[in-house]
C-alpha positions as YAML, in Angstrom:
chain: A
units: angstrom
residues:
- id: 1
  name: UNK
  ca: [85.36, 117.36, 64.10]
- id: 2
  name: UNK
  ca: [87.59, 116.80, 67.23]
- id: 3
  name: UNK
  ca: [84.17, 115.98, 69.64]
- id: 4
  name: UNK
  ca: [86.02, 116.70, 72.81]
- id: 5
  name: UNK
  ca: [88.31, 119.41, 72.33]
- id: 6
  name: UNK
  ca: [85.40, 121.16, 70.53]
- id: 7
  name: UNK
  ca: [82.91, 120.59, 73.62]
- id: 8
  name: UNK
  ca: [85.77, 121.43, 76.19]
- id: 9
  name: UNK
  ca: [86.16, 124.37, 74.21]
- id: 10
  name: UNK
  ca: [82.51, 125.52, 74.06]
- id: 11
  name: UNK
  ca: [82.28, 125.18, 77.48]
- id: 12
  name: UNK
  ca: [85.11, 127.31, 78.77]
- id: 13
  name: UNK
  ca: [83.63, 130.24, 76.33]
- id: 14
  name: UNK
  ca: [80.28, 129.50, 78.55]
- id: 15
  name: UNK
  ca: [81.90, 130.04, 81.97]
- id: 16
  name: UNK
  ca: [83.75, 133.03, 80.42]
- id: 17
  name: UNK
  ca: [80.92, 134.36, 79.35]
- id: 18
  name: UNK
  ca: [78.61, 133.09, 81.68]
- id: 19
  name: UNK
  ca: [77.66, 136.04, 83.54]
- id: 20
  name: UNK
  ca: [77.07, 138.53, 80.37]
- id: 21
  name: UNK
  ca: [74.78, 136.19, 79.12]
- id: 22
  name: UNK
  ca: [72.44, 136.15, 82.28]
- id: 23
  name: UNK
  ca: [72.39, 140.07, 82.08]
- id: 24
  name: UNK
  ca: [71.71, 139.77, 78.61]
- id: 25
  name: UNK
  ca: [69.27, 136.70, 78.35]
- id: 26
  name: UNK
  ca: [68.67, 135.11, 81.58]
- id: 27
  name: UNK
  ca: [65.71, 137.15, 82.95]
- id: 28
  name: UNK
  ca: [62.82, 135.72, 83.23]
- id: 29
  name: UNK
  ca: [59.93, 137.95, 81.73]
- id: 30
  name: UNK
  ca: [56.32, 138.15, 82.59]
- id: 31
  name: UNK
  ca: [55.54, 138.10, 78.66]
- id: 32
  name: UNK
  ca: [57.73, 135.19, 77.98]
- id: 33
  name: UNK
  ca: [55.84, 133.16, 75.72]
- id: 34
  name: UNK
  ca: [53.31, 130.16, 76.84]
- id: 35
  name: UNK
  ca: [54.84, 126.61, 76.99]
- id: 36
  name: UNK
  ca: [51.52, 125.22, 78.42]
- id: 37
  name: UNK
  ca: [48.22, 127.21, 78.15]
- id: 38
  name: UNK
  ca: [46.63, 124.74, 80.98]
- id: 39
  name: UNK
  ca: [49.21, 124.98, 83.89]
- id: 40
  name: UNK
  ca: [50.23, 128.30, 82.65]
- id: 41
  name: UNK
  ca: [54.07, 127.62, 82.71]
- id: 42
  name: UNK
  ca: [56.22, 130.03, 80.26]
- id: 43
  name: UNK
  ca: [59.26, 129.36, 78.25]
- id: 44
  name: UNK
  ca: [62.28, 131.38, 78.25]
- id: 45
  name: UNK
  ca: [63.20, 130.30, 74.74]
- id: 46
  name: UNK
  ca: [63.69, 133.59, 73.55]
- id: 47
  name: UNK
  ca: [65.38, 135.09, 76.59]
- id: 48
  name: UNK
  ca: [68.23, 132.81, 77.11]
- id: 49
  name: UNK
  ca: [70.74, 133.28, 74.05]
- id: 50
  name: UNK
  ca: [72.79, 129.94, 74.86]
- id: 51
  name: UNK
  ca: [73.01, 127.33, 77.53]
- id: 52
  name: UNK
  ca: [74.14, 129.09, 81.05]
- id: 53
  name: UNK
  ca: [76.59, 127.65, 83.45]
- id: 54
  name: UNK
  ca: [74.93, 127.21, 86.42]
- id: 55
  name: UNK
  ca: [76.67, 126.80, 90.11]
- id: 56
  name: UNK
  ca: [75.64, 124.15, 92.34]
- id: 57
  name: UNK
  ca: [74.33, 125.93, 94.98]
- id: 58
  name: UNK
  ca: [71.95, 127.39, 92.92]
- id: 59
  name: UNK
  ca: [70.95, 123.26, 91.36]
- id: 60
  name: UNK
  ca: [70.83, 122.46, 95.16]
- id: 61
  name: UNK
  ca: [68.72, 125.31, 96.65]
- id: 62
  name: UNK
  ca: [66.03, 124.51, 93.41]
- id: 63
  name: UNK
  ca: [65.84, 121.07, 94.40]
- id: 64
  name: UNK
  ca: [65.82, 121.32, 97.86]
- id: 65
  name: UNK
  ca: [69.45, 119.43, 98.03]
- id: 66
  name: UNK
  ca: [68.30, 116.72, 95.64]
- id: 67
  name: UNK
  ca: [65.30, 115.43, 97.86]
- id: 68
  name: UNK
  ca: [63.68, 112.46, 97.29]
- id: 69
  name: UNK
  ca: [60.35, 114.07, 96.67]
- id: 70
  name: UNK
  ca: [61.54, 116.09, 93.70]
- id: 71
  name: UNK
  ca: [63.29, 112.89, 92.07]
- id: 72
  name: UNK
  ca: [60.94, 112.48, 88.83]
- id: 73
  name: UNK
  ca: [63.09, 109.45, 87.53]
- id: 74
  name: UNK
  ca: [66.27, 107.35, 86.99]
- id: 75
  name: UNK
  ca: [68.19, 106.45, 83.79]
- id: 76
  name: UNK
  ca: [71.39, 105.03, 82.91]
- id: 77
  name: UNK
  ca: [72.47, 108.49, 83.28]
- id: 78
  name: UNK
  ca: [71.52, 109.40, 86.15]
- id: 79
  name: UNK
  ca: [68.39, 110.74, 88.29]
- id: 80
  name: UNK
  ca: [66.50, 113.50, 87.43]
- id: 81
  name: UNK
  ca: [65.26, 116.17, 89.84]
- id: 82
  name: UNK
  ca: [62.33, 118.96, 89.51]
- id: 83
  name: UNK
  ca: [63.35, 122.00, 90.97]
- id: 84
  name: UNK
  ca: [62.56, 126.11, 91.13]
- id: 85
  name: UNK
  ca: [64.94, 128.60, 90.72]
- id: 86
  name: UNK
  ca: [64.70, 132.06, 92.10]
- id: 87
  name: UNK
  ca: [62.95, 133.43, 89.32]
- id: 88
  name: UNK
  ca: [60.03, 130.95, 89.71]
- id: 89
  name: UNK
  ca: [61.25, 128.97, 86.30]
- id: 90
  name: UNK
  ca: [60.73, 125.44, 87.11]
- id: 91
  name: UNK
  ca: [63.59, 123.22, 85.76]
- id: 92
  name: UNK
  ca: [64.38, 119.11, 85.74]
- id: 93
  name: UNK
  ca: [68.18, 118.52, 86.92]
- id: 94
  name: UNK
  ca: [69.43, 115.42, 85.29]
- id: 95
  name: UNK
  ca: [72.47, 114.54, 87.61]
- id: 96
  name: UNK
  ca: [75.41, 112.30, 86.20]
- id: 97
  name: UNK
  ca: [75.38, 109.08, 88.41]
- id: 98
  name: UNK
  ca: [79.13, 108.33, 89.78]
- id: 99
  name: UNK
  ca: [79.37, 105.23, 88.40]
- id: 100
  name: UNK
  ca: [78.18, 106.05, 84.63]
- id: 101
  name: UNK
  ca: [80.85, 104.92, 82.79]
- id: 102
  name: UNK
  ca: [79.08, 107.03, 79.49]
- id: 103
  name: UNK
  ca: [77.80, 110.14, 81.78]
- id: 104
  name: UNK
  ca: [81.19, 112.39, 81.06]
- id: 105
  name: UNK
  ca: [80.26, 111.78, 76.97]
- id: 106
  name: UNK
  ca: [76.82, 112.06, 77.14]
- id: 107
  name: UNK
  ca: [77.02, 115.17, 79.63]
- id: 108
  name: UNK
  ca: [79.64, 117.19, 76.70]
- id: 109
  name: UNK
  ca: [77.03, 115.95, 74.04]
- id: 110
  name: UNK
  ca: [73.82, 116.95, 75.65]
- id: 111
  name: UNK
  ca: [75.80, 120.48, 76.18]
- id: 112
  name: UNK
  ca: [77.18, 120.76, 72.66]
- id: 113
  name: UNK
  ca: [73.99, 119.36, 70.67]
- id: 114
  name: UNK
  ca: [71.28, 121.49, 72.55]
- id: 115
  name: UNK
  ca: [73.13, 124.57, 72.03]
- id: 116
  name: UNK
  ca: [71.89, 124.61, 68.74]
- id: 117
  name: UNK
  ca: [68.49, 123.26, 69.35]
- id: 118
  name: UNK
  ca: [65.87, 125.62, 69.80]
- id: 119
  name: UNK
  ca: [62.89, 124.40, 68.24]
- id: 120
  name: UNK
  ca: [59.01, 124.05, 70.73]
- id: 121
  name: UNK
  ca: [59.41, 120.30, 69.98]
- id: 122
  name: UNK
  ca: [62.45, 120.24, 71.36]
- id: 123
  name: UNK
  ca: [63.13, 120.54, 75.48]
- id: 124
  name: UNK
  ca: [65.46, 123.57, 76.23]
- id: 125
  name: UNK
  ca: [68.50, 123.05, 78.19]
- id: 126
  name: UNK
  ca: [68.51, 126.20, 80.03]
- id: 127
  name: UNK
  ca: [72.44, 125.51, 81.48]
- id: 128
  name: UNK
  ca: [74.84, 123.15, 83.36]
- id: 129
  name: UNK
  ca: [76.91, 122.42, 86.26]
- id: 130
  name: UNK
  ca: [79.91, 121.07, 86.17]
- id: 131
  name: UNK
  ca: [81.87, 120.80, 89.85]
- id: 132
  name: UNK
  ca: [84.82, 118.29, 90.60]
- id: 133
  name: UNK
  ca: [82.57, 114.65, 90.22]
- id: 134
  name: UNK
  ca: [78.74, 116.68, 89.36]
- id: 135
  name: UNK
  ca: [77.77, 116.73, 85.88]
- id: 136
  name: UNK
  ca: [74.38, 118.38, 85.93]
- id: 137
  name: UNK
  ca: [72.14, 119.11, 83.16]
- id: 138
  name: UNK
  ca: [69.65, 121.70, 83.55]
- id: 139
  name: UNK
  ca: [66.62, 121.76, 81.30]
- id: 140
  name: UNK
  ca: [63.05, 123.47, 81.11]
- id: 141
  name: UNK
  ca: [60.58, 121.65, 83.11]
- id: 142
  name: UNK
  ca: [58.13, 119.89, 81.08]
- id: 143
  name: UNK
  ca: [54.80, 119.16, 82.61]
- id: 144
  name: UNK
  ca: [52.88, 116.18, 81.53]
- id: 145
  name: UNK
  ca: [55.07, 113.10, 81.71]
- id: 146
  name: UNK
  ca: [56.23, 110.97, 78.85]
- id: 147
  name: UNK
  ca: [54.49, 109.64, 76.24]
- id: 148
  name: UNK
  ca: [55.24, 106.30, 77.10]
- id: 149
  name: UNK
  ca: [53.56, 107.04, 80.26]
- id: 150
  name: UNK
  ca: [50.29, 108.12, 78.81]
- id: 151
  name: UNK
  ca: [50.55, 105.34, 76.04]
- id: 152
  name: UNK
  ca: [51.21, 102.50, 79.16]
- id: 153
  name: UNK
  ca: [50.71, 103.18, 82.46]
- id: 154
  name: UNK
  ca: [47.61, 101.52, 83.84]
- id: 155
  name: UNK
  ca: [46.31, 105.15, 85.61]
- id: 156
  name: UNK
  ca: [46.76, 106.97, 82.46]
- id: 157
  name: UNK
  ca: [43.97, 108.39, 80.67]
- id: 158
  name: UNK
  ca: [44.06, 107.00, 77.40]
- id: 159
  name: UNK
  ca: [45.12, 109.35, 74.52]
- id: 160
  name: UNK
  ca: [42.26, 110.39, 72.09]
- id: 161
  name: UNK
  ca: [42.65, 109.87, 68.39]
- id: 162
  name: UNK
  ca: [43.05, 113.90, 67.64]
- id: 163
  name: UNK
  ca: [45.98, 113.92, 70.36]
- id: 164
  name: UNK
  ca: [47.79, 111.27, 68.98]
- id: 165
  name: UNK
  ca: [47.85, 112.06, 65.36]
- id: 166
  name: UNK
  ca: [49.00, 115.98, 66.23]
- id: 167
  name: UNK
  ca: [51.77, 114.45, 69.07]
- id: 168
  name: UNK
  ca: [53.02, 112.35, 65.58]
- id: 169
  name: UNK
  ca: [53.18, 115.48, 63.94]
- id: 170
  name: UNK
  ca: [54.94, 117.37, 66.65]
- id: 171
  name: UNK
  ca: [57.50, 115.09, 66.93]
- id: 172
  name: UNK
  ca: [58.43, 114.80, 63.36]
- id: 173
  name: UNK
  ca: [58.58, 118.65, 63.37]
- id: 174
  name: UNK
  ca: [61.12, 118.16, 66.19]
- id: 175
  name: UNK
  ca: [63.35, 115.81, 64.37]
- id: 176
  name: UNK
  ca: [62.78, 117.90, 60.82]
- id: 177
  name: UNK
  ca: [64.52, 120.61, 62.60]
- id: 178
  name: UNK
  ca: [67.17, 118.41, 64.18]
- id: 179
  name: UNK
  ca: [67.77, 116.76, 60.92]
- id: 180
  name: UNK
  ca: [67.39, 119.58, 58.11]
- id: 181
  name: UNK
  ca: [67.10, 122.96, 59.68]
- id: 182
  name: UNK
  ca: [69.74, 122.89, 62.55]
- id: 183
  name: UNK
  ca: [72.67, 125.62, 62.36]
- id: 184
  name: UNK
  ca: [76.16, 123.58, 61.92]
- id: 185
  name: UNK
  ca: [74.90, 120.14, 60.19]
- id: 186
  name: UNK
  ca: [72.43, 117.79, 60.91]
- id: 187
  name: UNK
  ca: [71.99, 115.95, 64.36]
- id: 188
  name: UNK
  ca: [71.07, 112.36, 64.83]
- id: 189
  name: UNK
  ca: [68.88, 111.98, 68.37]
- id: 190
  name: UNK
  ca: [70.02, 107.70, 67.89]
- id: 191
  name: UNK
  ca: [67.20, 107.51, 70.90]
- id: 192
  name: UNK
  ca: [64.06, 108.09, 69.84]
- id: 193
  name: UNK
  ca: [61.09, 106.80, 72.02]
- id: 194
  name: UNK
  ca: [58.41, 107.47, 73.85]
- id: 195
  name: UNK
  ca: [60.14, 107.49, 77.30]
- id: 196
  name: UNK
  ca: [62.64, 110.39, 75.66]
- id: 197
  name: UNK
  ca: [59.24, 112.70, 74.17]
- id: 198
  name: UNK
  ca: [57.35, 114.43, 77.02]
- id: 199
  name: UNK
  ca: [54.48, 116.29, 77.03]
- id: 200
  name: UNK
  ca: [52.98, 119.54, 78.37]
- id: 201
  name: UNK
  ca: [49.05, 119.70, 79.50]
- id: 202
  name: UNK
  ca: [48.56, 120.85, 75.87]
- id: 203
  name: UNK
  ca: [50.12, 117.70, 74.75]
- id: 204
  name: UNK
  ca: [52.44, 119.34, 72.96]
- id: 205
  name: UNK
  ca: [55.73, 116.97, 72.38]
- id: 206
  name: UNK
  ca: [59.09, 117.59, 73.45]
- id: 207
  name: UNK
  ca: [62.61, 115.68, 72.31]
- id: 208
  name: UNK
  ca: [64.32, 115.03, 74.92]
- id: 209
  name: UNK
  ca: [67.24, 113.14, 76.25]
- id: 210
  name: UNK
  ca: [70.59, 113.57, 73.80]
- id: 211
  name: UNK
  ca: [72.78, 112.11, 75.44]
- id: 212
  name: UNK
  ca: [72.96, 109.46, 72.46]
- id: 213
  name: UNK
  ca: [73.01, 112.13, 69.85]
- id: 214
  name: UNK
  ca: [75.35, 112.69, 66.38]
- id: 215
  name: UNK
  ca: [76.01, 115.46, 65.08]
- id: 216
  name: UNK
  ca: [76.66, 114.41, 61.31]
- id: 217
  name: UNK
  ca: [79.79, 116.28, 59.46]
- id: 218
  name: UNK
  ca: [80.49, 116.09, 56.22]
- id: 219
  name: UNK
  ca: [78.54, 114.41, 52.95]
- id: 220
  name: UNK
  ca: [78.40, 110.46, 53.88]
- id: 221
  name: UNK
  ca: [75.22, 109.45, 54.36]
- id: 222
  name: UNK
  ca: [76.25, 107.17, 56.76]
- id: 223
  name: UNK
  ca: [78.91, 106.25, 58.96]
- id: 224
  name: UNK
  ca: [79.82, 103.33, 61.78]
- id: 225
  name: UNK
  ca: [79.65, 103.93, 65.74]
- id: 226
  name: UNK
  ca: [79.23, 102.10, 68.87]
- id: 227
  name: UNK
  ca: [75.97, 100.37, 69.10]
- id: 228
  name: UNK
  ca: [73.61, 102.40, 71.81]
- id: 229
  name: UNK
  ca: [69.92, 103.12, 72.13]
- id: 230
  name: UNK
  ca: [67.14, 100.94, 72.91]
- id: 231
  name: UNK
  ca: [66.36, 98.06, 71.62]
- id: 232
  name: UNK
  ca: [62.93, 97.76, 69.09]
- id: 233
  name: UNK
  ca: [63.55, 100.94, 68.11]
- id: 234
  name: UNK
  ca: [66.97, 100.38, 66.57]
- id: 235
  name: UNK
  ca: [67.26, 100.27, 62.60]
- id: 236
  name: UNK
  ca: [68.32, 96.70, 61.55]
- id: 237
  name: UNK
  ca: [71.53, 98.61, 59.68]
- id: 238
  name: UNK
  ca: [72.18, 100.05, 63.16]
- id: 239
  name: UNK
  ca: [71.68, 97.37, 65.15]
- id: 240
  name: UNK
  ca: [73.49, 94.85, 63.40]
- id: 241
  name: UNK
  ca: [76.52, 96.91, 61.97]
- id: 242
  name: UNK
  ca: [77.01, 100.02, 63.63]
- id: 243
  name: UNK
  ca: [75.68, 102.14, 60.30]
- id: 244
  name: UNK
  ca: [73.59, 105.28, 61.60]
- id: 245
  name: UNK
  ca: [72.13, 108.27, 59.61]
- id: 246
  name: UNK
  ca: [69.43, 110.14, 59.57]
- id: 247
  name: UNK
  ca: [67.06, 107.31, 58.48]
- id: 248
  name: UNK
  ca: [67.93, 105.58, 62.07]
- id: 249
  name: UNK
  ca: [65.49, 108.15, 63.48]
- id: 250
  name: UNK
  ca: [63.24, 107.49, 60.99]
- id: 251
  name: UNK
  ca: [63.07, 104.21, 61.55]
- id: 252
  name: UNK
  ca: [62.43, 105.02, 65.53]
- id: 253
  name: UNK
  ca: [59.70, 107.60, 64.47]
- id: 254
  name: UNK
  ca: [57.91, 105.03, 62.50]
- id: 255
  name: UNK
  ca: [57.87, 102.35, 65.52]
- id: 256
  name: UNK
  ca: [56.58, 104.96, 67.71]
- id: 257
  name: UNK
  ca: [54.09, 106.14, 65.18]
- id: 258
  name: UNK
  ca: [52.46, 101.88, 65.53]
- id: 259
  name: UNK
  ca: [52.86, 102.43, 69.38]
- id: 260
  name: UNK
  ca: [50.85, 105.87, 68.68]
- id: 261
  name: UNK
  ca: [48.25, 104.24, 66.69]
- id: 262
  name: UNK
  ca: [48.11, 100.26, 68.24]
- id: 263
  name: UNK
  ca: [48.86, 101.62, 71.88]
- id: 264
  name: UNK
  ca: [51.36, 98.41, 71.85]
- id: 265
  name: UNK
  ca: [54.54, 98.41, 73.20]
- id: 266
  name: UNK
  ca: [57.59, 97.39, 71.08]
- id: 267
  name: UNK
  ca: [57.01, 93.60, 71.74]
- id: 268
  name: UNK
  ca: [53.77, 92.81, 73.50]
- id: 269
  name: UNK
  ca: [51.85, 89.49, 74.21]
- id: 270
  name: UNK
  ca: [49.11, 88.07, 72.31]
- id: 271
  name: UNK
  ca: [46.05, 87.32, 73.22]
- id: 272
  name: UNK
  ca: [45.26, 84.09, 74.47]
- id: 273
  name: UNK
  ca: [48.14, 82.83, 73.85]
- id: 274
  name: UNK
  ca: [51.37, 82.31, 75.63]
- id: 275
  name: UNK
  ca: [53.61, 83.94, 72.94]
- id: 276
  name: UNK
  ca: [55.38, 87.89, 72.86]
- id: 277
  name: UNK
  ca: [54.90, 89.26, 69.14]
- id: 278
  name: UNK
  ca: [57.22, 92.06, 67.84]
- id: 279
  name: UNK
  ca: [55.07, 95.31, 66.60]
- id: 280
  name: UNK
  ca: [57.02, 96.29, 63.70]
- id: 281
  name: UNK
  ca: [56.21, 92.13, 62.54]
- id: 282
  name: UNK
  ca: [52.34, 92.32, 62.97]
- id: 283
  name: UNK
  ca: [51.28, 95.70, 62.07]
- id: 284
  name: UNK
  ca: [53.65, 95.35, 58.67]
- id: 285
  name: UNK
  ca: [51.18, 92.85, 57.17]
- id: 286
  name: UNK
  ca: [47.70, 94.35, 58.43]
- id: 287
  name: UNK
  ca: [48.75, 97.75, 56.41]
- id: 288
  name: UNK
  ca: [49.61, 95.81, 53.58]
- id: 289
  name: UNK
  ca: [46.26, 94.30, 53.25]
- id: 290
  name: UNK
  ca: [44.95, 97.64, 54.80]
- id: 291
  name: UNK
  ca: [42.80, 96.38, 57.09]
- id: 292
  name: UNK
  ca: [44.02, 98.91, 59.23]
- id: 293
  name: UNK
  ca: [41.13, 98.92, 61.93]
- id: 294
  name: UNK
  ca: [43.19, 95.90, 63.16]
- id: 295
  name: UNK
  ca: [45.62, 98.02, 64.56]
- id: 296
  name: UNK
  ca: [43.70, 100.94, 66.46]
- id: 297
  name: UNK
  ca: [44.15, 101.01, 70.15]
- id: 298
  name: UNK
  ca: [40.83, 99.37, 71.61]
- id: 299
  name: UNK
  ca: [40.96, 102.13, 74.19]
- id: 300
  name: UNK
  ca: [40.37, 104.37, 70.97]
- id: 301
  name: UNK
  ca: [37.13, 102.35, 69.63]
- id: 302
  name: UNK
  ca: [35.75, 103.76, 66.18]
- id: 303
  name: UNK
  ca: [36.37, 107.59, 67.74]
- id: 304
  name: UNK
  ca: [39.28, 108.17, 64.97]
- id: 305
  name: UNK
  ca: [39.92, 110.08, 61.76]
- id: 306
  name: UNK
  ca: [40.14, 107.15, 59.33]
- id: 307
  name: UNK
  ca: [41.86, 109.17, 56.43]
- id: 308
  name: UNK
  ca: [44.21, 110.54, 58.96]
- id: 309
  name: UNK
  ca: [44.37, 106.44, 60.20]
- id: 310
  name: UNK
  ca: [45.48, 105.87, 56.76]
- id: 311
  name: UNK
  ca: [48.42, 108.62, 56.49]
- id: 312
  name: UNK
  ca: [50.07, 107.50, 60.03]
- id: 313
  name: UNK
  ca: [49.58, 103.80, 59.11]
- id: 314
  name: UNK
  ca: [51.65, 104.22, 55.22]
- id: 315
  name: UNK
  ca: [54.10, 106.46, 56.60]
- id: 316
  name: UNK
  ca: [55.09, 104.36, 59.97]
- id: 317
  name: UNK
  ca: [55.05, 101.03, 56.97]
- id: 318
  name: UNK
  ca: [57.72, 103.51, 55.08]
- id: 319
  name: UNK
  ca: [59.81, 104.52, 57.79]
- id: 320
  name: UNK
  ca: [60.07, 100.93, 58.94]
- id: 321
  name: UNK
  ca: [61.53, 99.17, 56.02]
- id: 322
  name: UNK
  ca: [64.72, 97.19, 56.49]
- id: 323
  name: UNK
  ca: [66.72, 99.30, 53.99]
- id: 324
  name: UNK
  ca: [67.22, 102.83, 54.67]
- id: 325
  name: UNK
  ca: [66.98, 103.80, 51.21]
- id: 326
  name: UNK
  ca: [63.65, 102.89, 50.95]
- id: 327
  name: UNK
  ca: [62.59, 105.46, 54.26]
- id: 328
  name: UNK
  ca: [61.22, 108.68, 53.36]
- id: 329
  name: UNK
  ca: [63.32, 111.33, 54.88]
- id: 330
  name: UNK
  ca: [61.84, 113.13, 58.25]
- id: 331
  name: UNK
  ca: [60.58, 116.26, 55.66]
- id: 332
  name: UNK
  ca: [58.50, 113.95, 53.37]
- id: 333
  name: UNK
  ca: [56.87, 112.41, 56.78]
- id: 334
  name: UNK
  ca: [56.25, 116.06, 57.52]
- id: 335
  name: UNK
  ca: [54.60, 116.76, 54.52]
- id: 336
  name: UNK
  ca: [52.61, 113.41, 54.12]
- id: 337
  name: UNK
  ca: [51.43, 113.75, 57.13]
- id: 338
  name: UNK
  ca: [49.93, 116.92, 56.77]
- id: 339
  name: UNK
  ca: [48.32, 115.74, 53.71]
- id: 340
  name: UNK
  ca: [49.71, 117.38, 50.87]
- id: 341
  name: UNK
  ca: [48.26, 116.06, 48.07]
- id: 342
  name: UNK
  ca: [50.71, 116.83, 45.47]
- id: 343
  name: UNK
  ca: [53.72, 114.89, 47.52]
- id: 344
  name: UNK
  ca: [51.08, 112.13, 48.88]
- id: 345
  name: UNK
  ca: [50.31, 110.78, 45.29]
- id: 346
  name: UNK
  ca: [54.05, 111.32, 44.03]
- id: 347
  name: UNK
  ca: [55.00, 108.69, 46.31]
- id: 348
  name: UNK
  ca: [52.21, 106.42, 44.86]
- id: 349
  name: UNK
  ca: [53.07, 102.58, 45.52]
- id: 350
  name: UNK
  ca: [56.02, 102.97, 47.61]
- id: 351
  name: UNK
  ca: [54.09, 104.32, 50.11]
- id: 352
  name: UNK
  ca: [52.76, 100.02, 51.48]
- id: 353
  name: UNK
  ca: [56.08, 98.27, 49.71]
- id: 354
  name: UNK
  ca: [55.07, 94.81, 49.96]
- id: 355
  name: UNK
  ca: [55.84, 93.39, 53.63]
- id: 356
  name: UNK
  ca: [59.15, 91.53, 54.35]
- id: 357
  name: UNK
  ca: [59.90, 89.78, 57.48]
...
């Protein structure tokens, strides 16, 4: 696949076409389905067909000309703006910075990959702008912060056991589509965090941020690229040689599943002691011994599920291990997190492989 001519290409059939599609698709309905039941914000999944080019005018009336008080954060990207359309539908603007030297490659990827992602664990783009030096981005509004938010800031209520162990599930829904059920091949996110998975009131999850993404072509199971992403989430075969595949997000998933259950961040300190320890090295050998009240959040207590303790605590030990082979794919983590029986007990021992450093 030629990347840029094909993303160049899609988007000239968007401005053509532009302006059919908002007749068509862009009207926002009264019915339009619930994205949060609390704050009462709707979705217009089902009402716009494909990603609508936007003009600027309309990206600066919504945001009130980018003002600081609408500015809900700041990547390598860019910033990112809340705004309002006309119709009421409440979007986040995520504006290329000038000096990005990746923003024109993540702006055509974000385009081309969320074209094809409509999924309710995935965040919509809705369209894009793209004027002389503005590359903007403009996505559904989503309306309960990150997870890493509620999982680390200091003012944030702490997560309960039931929300945590449905937002694991939700996101591995959202990356089962990306990876197996996506029209055209499957996409690699490469960026998987909690920073990049935000939540509604509902605490629902969303994937968001592709600006890293892959869209995989072909039969390899694997091929080499330019090292990106963050790092404690990155898959040793990524990090060290470029390899990514589908089992690079699985190998994010299952760090963030630890931060889920420990409420650690990827490195942390220890305790009395004036040291850092790496997550992925001290949860491995509390599963394997499975004294796996060692790693609950002590914000959590003894208010959790402990068979449900035990599913999040062998799959994030799968998805973790230093040779992708040995990951489960994002469908099995799916399923054995839902508890299927049949699938839990066919993966018998190689659910806690012995722990390697």
């Amino acid at each position: 696949m030629h990347f840029k001519e094909d993303t160049n290409s899609l988007i000239n059939y968007r401005a053509t076409h532009s302006r059919y599609e908002r007749v068509l698709f862009g009207h926002k309905c009264s019915e339009a389905p619930l994205l949060c039941t609390i704050c009462g914000a709707r979705t217009d999944t089902y009402y716009i067909k494909d990603a609508m080019l936007f003009n600027y005018s309309e990206i600066q009336l919504a945001t009130n000309d980018f003002a600081k008080e609408n500015l809900l954060g700041e990547g390598g990207y860019g910033h990112v703006y809340k705004g309002k359309l006309k119709d009421g539908q409440l979007i986040a603007a995520k504006v290329r910075k000038e000096e990005s030297n990746q923003g024109f490659t993540e702006f055509h990827s974000e385009v081309y990959v969320l074209s094809f992602a409509r999924h309710k664990n995935i965040v919509m783009l809705l369209g894009y702008c793209s004027k002389e030096k503005f590359n903007i981005l403009v996505y559904e509004y989503i309306c309960n912060k990150s997870l890493d938010w509620h999982l680390f800031d200091e003012t944030a209520t702490p997560l309960e056991w039931h929300q945590r162990f449905a937002i694991a599930i939700g996101i591995a829904k959202g990356l089962r589509f990306l990876h197996e059920e996506c029209r055209g091949g499957p996409i690699i996110h490469r960026d998987m965090r909690p920073s990049n998975i935000l939540l509604t009131h509902d605490f629902i999850p969303m994937l968001g941020d592709f600006g890293l993404a892959k869209w995989k072509t072909g039969d390899d199971y694997s091929w080499q690229t330019r090292i990106l992403g963050t790092l404690g989430y990155l898959a040793p075969e990524y990090a060290e040689n470029g390899m990514v595949s589908v089992r690079t997000d699985v190998y994010a998933y299952g760090i963030v599943l630890l931060q889920l259950i420990s409420g650690h961040k990827v490195v942390f300190d220890v305790d009395g002691e004036e040291k850092t320890q790496s997550l992925r090295q001290w949860a491995q050998p509390i599963i394997y011994k499975l004294a796996l009240h060692e790693l609950i959040d002590p914000r959590i207590g003894d208010s959790y599920d402990t068979n449900e303790l035990y599913r999040m605590a062998k799959v994030a030990s799968s998805c973790v291990q230093g040779s992708p082979e040995m990951r489960p794919s994002i469908g099995e983590v799916v399923r054995l997190l839902e508890g299927e029986n049949e699938h839990f007990h066919r993966f018998g021992d190689q659910f806690i492989p012995p722990y390697t450093k």
